[in-house]
C-alpha positions as CSV (number, residue, x, y, z in Angstrom):
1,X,-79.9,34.6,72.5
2,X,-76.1,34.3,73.3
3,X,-73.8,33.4,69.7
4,X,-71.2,30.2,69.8
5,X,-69.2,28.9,67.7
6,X,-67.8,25.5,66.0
7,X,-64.1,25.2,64.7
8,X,-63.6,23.1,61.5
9,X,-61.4,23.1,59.0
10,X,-62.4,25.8,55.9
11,X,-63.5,23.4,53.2
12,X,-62.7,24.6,49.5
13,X,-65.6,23.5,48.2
14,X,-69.1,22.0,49.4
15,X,-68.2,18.1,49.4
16,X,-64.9,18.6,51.3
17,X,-68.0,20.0,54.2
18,X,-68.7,17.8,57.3
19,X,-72.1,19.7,57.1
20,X,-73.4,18.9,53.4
21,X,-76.0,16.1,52.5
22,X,-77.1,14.1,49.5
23,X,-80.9,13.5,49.9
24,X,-82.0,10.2,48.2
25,X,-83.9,11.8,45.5
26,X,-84.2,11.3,41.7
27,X,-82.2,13.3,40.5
28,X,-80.2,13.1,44.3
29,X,-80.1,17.0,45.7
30,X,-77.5,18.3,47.8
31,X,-78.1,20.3,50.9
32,X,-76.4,22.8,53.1
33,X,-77.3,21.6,56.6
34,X,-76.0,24.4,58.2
35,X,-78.6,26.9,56.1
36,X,-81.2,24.4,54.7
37,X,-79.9,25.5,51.3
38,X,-79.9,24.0,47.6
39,X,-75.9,23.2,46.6
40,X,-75.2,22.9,43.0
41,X,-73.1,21.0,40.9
42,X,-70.6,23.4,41.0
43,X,-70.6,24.5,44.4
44,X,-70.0,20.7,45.5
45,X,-67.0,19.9,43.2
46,X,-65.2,23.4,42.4
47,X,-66.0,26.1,44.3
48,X,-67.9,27.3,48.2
49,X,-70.6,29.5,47.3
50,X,-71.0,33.4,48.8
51,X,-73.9,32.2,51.4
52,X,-71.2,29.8,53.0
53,X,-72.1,30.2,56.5
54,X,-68.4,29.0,57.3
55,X,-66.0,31.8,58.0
56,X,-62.2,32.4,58.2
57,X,-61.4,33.0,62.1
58,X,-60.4,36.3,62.5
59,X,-57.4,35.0,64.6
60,X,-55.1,31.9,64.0
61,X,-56.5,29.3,66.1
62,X,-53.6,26.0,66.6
C-alpha cells in the first residue's frame, strides 16, 4: 500500500489537535484518533506525547 500524507499545523500539545476526542464517559477519556490511543491529562494540556504520530516536515512547506 502506497504512503500519503495530511498537512496541519504541529499542535504543542494534544487539545490544540484537530484529531483528539473526548468520549462521553464517566470519568470523560480522551483519545488519539489518529492511533486509537489513551491521552492523559498531561498530554492534553502541557505537553504532545513521544507516540505523536504528527511529525515536523522535513522541508518548509508555505
Amino acid at each position: 500500500m502506497s504512503k500519503g500524507i495530511i498537512v496541519v499545523d504541529m499542535p504543542e500539545r494534544c487539545n490544540q489537535c484537530k484529531f483528539w476526542f473526548a468520549k462521553a464517559t464517566v470519568p470523560i477519556e480522551y483519545r488519539c484518533m489518529g492511533l486509537q490511543k489513551e491521552i492523559t491529562e498531561k498530554n492534553l494540556t502541557e505537553e504532545k506525547p513521544d507516540w505523536c504520530p504528527i511529525k515536523e516536515a522535513p522541508i518548509k512547506l508555505e
